[in-house]
gemmi code that builds the backbone of each chain (N, CA, C; Angstrom):
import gemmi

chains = {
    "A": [
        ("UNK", (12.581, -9.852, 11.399), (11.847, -9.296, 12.528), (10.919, -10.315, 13.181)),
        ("UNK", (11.337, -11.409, 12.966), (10.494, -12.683, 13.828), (11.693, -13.480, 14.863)),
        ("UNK", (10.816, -13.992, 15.869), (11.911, -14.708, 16.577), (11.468, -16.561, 16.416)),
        ("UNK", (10.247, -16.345, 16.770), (9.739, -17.727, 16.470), (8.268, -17.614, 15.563)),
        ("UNK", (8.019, -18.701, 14.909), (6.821, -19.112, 14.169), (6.234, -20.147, 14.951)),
        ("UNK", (5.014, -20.062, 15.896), (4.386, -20.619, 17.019), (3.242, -21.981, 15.932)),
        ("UNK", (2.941, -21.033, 15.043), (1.626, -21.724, 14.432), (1.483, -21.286, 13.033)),
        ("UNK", (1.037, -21.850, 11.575), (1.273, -21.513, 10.569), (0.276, -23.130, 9.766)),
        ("UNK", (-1.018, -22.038, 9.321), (-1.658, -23.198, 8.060), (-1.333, -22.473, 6.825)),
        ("UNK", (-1.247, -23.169, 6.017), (-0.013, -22.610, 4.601), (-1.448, -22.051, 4.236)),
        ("UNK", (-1.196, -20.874, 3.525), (-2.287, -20.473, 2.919), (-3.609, -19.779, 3.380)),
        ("UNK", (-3.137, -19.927, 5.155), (-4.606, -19.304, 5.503), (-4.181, -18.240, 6.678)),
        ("UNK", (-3.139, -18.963, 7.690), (-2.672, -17.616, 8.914), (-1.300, -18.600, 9.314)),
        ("UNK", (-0.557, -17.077, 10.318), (1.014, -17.686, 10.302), (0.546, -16.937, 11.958)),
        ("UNK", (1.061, -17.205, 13.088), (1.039, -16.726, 14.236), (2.901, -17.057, 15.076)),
        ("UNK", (3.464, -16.078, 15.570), (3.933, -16.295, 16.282), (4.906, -14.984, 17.502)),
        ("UNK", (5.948, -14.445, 17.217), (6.365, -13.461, 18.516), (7.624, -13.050, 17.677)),
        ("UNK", (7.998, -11.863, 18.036), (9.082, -11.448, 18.529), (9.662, -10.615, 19.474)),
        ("UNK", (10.873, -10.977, 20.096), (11.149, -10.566, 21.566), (12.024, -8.980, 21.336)),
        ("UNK", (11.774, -8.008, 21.802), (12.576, -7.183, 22.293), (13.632, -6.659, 23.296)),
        ("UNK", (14.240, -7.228, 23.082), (15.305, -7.380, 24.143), (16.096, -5.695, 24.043)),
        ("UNK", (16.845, -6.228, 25.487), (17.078, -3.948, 25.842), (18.260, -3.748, 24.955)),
        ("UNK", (18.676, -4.811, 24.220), (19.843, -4.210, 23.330), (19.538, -4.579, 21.877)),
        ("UNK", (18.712, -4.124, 21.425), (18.162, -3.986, 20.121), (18.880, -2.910, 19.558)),
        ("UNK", (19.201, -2.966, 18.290), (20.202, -1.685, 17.830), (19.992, 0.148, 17.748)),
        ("UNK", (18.442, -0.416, 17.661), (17.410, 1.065, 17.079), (16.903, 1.784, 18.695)),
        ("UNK", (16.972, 0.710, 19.480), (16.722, 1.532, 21.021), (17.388, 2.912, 21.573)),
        ("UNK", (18.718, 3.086, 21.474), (19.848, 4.079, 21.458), (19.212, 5.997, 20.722)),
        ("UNK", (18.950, 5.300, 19.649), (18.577, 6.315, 18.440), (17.201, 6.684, 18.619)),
        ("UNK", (16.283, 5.864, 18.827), (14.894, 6.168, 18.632), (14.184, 5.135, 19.822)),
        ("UNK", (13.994, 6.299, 21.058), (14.957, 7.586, 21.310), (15.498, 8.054, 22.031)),
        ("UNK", (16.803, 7.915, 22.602), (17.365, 8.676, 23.670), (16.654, 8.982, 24.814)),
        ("UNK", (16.555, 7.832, 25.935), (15.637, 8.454, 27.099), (14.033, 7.951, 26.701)),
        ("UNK", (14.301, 7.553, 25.749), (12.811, 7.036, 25.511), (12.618, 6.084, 24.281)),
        ("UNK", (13.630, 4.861, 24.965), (13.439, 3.744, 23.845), (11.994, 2.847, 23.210)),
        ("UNK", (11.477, 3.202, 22.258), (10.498, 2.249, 21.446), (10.501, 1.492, 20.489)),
        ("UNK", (10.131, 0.622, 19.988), (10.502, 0.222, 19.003), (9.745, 1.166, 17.611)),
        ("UNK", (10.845, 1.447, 16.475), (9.952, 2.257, 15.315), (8.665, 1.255, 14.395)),
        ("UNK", (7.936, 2.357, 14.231), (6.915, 1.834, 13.337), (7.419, 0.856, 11.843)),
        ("UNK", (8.279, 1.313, 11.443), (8.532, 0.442, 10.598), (8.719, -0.995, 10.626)),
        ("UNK", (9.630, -1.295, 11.994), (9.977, -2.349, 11.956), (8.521, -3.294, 12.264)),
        ("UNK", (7.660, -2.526, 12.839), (6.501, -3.339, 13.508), (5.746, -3.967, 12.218)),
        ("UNK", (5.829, -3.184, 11.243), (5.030, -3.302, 10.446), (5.616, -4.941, 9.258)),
        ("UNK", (7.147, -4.097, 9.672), (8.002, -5.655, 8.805), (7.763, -6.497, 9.469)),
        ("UNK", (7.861, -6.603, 10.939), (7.252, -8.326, 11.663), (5.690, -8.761, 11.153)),
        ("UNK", (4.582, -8.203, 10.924), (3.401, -7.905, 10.367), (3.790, -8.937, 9.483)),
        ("UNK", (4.402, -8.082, 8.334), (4.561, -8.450, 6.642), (5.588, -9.666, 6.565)),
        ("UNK", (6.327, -9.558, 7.661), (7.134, -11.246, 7.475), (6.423, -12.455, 7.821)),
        ("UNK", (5.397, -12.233, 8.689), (4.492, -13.426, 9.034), (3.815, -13.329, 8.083)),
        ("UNK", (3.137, -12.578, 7.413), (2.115, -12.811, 6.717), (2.909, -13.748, 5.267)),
        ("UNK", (4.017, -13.691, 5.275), (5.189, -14.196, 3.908), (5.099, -15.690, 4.544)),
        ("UNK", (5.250, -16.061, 6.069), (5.256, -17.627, 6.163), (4.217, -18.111, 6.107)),
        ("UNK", (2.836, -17.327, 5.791), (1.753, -18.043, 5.458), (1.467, -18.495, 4.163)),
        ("UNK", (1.961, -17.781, 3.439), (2.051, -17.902, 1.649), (3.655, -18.642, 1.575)),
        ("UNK", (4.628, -18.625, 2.250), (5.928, -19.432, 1.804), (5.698, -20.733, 2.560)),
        ("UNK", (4.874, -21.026, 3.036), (4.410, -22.310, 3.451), (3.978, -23.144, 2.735)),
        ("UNK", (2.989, -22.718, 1.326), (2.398, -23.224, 0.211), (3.112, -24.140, -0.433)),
        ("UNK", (2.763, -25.576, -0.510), (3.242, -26.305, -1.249), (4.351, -25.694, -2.580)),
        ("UNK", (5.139, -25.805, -2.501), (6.330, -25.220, -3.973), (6.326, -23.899, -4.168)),
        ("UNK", (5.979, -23.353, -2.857), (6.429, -22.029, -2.928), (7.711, -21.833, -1.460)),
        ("UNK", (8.170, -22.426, -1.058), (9.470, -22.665, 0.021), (10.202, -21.500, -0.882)),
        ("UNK", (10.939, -20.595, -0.012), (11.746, -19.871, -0.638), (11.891, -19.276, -1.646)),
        ("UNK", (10.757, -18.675, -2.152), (10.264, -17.757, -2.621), (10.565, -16.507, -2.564)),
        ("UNK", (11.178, -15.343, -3.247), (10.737, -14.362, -3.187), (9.560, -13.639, -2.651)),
        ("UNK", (9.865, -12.376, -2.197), (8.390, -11.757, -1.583), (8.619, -10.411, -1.780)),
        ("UNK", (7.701, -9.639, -2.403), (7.779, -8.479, -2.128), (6.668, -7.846, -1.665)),
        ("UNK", (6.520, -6.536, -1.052), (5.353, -5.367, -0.507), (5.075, -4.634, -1.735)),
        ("UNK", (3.845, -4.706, -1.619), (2.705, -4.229, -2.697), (2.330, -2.600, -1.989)),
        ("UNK", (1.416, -2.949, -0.831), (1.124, -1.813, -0.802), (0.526, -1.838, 0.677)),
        ("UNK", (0.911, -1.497, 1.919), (0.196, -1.742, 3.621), (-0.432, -0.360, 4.052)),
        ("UNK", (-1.742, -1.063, 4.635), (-2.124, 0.504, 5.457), (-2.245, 0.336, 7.166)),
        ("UNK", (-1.407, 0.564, 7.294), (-1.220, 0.158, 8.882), (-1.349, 1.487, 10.242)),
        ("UNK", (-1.746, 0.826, 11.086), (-2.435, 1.463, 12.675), (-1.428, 1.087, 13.395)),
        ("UNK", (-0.776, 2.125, 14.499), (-0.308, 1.975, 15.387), (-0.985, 2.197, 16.638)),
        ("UNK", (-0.717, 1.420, 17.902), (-1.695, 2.447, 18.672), (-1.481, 2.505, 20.075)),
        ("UNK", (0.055, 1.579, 20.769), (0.684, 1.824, 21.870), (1.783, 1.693, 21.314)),
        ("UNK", (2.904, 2.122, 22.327), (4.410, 2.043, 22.081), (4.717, 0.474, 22.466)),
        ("UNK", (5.599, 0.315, 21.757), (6.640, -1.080, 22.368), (7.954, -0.497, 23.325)),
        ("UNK", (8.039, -1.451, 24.232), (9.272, -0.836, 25.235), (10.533, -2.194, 24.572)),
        ("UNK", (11.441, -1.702, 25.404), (12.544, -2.861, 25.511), (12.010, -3.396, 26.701)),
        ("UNK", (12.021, -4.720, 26.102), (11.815, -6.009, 27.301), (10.385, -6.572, 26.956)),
        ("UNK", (9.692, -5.973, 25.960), (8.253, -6.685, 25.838), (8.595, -7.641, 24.418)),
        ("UNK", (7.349, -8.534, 24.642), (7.619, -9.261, 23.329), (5.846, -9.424, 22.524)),
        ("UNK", (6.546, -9.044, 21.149), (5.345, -8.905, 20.604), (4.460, -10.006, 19.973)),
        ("UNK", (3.388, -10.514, 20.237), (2.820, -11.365, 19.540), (2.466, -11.047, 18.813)),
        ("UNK", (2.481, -11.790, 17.612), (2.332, -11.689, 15.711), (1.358, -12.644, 15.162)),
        ("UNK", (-0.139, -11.956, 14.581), (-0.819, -13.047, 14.435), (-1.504, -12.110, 12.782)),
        ("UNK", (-1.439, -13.461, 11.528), (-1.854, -12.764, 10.329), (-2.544, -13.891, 9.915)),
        ("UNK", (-3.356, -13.445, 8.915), (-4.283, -14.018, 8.338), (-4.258, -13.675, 6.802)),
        ("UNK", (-4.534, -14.638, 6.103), (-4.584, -14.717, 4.684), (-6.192, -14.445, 4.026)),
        ("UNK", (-6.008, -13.288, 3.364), (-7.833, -13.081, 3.136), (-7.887, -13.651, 1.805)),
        ("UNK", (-6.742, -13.433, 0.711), (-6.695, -13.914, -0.668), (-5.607, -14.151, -0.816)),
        ("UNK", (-5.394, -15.442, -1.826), (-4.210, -15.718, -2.249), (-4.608, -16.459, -4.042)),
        ("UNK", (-4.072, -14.951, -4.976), (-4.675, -15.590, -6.241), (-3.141, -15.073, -7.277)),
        ("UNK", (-2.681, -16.013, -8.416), (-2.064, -15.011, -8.900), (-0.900, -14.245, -8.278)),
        ("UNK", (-0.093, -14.852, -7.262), (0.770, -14.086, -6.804), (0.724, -13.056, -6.120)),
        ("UNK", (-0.435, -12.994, -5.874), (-1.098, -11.419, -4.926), (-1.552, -12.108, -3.680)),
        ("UNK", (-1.070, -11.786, -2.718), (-1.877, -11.665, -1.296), (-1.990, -10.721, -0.615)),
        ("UNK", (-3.398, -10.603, -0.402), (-3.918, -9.696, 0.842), (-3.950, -10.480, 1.993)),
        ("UNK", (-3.916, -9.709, 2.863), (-3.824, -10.208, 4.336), (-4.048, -8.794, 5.439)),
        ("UNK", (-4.233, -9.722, 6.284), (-4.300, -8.968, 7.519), (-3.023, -9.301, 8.783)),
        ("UNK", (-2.899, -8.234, 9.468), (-2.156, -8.654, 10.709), (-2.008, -8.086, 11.863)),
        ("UNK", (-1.619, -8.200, 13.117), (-2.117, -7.603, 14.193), (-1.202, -8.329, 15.081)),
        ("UNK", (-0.242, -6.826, 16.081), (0.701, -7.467, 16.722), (-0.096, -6.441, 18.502)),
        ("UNK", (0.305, -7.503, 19.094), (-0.162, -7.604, 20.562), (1.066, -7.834, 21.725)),
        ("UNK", (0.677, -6.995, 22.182), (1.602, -6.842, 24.102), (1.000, -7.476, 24.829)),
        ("UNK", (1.225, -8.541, 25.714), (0.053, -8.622, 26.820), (-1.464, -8.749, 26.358)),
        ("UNK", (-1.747, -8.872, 24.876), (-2.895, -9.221, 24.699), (-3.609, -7.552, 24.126)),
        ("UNK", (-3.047, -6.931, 24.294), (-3.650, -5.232, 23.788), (-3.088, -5.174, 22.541)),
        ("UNK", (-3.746, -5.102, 21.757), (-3.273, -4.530, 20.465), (-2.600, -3.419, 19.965)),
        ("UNK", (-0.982, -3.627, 20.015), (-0.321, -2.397, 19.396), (-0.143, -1.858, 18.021)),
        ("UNK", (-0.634, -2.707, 17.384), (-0.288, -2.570, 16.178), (-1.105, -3.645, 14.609)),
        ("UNK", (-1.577, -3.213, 13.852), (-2.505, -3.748, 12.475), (-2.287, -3.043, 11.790)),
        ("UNK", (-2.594, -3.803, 10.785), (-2.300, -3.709, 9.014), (-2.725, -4.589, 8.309)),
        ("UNK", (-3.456, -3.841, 6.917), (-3.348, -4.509, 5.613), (-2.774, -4.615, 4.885)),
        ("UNK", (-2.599, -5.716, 4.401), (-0.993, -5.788, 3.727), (-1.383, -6.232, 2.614)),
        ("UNK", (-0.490, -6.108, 1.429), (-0.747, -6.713, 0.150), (0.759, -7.273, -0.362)),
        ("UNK", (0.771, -8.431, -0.612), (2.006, -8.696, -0.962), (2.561, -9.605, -1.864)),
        ("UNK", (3.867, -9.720, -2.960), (3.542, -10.402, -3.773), (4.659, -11.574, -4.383)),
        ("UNK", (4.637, -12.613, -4.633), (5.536, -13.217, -4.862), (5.905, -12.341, -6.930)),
        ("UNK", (6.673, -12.219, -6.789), (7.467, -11.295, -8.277), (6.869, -12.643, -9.422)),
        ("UNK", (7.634, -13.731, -9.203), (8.018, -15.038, -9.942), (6.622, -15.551, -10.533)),
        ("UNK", (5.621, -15.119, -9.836), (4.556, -15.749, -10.056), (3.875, -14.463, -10.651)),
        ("UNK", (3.626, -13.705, -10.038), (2.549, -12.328, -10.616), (3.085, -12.083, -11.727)),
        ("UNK", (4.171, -12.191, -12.440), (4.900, -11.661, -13.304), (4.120, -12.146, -14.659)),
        ("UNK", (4.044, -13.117, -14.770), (3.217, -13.871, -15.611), (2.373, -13.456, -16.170)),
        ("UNK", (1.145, -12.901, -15.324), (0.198, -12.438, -15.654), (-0.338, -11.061, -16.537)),
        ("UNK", (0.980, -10.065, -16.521), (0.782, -8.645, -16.592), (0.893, -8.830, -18.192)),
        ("UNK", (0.157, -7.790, -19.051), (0.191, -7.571, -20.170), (1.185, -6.987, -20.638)),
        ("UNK", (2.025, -7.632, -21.914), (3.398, -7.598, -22.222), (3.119, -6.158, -23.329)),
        ("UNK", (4.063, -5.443, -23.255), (3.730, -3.650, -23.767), (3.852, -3.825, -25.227)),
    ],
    "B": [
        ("UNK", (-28.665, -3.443, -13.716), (-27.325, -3.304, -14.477), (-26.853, -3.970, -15.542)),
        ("UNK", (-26.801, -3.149, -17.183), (-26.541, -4.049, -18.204), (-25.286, -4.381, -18.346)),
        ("UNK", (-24.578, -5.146, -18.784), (-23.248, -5.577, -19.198), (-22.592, -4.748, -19.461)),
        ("UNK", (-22.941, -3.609, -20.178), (-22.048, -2.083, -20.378), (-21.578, -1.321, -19.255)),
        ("UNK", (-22.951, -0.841, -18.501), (-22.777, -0.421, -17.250), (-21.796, -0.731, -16.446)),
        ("UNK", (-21.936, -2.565, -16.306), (-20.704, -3.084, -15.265), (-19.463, -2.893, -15.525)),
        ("UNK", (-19.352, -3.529, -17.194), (-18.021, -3.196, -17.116), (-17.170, -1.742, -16.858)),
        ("UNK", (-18.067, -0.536, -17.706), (-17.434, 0.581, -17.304), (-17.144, 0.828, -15.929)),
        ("UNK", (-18.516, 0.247, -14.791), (-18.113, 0.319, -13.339), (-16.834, -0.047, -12.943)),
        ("UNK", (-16.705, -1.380, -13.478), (-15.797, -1.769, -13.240), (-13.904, -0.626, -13.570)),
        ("UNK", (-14.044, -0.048, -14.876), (-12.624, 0.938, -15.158), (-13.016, 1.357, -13.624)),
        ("UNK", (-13.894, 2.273, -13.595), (-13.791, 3.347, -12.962), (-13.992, 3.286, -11.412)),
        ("UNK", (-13.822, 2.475, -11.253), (-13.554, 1.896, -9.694), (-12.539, 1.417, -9.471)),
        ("UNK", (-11.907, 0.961, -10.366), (-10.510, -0.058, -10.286), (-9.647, 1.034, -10.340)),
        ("UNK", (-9.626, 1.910, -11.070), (-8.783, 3.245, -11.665), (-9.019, 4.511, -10.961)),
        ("UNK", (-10.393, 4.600, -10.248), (-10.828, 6.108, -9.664), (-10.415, 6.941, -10.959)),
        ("UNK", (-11.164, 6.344, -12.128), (-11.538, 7.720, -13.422), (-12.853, 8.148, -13.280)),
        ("UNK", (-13.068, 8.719, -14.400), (-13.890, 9.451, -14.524), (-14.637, 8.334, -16.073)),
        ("UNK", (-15.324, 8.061, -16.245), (-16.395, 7.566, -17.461), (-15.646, 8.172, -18.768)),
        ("UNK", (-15.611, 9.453, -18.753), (-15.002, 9.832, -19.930), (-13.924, 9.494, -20.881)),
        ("UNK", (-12.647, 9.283, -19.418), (-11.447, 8.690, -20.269), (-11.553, 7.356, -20.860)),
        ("UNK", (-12.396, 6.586, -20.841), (-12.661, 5.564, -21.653), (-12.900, 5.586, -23.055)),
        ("UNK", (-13.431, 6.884, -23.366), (-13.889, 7.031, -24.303), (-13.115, 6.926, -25.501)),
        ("UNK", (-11.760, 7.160, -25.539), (-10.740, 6.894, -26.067), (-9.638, 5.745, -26.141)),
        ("UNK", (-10.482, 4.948, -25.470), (-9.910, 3.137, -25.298), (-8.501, 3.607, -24.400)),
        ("UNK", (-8.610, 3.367, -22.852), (-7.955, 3.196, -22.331), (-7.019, 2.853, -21.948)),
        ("UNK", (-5.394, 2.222, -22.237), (-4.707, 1.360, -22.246), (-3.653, 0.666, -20.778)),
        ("UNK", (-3.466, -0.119, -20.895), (-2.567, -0.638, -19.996), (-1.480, -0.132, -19.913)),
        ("UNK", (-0.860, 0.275, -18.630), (0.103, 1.579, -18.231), (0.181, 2.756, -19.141)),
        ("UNK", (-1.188, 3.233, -19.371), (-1.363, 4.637, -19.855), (-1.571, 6.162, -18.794)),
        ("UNK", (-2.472, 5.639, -17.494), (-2.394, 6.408, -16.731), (-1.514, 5.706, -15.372)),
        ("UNK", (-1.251, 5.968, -14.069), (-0.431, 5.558, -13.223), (-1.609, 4.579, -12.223)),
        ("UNK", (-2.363, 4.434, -12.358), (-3.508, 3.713, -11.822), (-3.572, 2.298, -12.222)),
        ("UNK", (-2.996, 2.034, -13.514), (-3.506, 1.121, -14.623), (-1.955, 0.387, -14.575)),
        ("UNK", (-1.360, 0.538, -13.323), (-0.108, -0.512, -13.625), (0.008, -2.441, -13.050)),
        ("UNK", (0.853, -2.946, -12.874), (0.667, -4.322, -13.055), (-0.357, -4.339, -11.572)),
        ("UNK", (-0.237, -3.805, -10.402), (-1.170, -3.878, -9.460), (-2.690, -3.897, -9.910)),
        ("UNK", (-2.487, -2.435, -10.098), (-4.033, -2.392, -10.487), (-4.326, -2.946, -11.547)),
        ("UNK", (-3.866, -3.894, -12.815), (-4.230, -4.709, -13.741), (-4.741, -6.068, -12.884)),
        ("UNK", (-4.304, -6.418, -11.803), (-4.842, -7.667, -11.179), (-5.688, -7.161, -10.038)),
        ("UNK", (-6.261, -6.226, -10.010), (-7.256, -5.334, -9.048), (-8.132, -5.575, -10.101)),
        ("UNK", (-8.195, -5.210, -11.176), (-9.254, -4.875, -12.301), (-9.461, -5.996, -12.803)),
        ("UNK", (-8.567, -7.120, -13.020), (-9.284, -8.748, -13.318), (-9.728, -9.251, -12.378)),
        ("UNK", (-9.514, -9.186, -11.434), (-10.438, -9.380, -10.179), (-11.539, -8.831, -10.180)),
        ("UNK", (-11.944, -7.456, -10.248), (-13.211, -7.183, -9.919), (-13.677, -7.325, -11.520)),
        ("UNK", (-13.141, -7.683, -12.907), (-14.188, -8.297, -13.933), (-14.663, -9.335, -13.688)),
        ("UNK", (-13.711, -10.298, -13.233), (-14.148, -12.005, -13.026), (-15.380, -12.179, -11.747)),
        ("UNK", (-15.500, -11.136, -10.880), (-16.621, -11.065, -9.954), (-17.602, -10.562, -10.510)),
        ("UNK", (-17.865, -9.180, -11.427), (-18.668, -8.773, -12.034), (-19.365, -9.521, -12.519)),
        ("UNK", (-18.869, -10.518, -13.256), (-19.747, -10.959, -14.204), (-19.189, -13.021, -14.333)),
        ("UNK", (-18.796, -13.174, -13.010), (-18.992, -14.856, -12.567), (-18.166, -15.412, -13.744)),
        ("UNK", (-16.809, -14.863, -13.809), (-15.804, -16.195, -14.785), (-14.456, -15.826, -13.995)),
        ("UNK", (-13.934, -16.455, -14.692), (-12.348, -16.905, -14.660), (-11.610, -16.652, -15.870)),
        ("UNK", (-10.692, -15.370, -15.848), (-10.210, -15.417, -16.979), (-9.057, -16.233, -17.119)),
        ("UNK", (-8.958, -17.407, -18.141), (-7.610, -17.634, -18.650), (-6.113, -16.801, -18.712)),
        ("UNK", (-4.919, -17.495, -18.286), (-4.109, -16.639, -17.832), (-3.344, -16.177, -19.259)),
        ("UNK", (-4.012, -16.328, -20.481), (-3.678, -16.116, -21.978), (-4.552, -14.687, -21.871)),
        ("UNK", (-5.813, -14.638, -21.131), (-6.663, -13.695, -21.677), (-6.441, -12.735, -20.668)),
        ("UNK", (-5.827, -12.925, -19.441), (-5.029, -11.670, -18.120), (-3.965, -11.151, -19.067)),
        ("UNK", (-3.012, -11.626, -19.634), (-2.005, -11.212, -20.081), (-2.303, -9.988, -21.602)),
        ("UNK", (-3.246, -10.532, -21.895), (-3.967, -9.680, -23.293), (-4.728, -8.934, -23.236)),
        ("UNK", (-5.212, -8.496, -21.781), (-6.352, -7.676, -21.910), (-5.840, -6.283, -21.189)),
        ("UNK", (-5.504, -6.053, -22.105), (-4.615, -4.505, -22.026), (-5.055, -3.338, -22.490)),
        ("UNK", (-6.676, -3.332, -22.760), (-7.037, -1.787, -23.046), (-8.546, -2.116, -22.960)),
        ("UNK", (-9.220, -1.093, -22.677), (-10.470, -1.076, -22.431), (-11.790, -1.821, -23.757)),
        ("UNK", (-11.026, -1.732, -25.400), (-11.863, -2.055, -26.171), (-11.325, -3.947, -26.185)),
        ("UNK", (-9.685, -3.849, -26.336), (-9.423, -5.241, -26.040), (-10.118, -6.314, -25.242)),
        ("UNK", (-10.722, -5.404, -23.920), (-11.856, -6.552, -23.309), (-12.787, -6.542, -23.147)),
        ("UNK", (-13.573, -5.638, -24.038), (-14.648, -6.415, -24.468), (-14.178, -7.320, -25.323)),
        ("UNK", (-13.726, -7.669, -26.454), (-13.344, -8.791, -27.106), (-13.377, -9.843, -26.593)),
        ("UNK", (-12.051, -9.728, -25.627), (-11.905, -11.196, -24.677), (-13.262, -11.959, -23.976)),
        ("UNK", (-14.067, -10.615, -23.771), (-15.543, -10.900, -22.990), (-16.380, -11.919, -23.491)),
        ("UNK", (-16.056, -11.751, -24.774), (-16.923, -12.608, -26.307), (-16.389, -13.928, -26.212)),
        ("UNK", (-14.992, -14.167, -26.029), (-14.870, -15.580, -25.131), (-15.859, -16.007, -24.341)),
        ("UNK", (-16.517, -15.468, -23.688), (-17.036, -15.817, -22.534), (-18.179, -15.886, -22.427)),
        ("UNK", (-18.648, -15.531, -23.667), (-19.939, -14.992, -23.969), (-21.243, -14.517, -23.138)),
        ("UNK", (-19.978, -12.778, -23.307), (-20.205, -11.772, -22.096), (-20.696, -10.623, -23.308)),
        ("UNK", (-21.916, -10.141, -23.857), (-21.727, -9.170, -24.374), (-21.534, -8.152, -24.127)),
        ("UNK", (-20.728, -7.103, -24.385), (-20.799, -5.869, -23.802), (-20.959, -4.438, -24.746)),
    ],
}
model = gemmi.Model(1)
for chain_id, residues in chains.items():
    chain = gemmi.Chain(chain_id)
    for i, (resn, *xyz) in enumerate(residues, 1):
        res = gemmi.Residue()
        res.name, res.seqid = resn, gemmi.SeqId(i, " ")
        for name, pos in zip(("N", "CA", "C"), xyz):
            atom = gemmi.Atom()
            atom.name, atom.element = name, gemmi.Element(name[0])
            atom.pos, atom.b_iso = gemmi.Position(*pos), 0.0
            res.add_atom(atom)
        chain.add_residue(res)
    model.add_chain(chain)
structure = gemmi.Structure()
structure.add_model(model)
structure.setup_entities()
């Protein structure tokens, strides 16, 4: 759910867009006469930038990633033909756990934020107390 | 706030319990609160509580509420 990565300090914020173009697959379905893009996906462009800020990290390239746990705001629609700017920030990165923030923008209005928590498996794994 | 105090603050903020269920030494994935998430929620807010760093020997071992105080004694944290 990214098209380009504009800007990215490993470890601290990842910024960049993705375009909606009028033939996106989910336009048709959701919804008929009134194409938007769904909340979900907004939230995966969110959580994929916030992954090139932590897969940026020295020897972490290609990494696994998984979602921990997001509490996310929607708060205009996306049309076909807009493109969303994607800008996240790294609040912690300890242990395979990152929190973060992120916040996707139309034209500069904010459609969409979230807290995200997210985790590389390979690394957190380590840590958990063996039963 | 004595060293007792915090740490119990600490269960019961990390977990949203109640003081009581401690009372019975708590364990790691005993209630649904207390799983690998919230085990690195809860070493986090010990290592702030009380200004250390736990060793990643002593994250992996500290799996029940009497277990860390023990580990604490590393640290020479009484509790």
């Amino acid at each position: 759910m990214i098209d380009n990565v504009t800007s990215v300090s490993p470890g601290k914020f990842a910024k960049g867009y993705k375009n909606f173009t009028n033939n996106e697959w989910f336009f048709p379905q959701h919804f008929p006469g009134n194409p938007n893009v769904p909340g979900a996906l907004q939230l995966e462009a969110m959580a994929q930038m916030l992954t090139v800020a932590i897969t940026t990290i020295d020897g972490l390239k290609g990494k696994v990633t998984h979602a921990l746990s997001h509490e996310v705001r929607f708060k205009k629609e996306i049309f076909p033909g807009q493109r969303l700017d994607i800008i996240t920030k790294v609040n912690s990165w300890s242990r395979g756990i990152c929190e973060g923030y992120g916040k996707g923008l139309v034209e500069e209005d904010i459609v969409c934020e979230a807290n995200m928590k997210i985790t590389i498996p390979e690394i957190f794994i380590q840590y958990i107390p063996k039963r | 706030m004595n060293n007792k105090d915090k740490y119990i603050k600490v269960f019961v903020e990390s977990f949203s319990i109640k003081e009581s269920k401690l009372k019975k030494d708590l364990k790691y994935n005993t209630i649904p609160e207390w799983d690998s998430v919230g085990h690195m929620s809860m070493i986090g807010k010990i290592e702030k509580a009380f200004k250390i760093t736990l060793e990643m020997d002593d994250i992996i071992d500290f799996s029940s509420f009497k277990t860390g105080i023990k580990i604490l004694k590393k640290y020479k944290i009484k509790v």
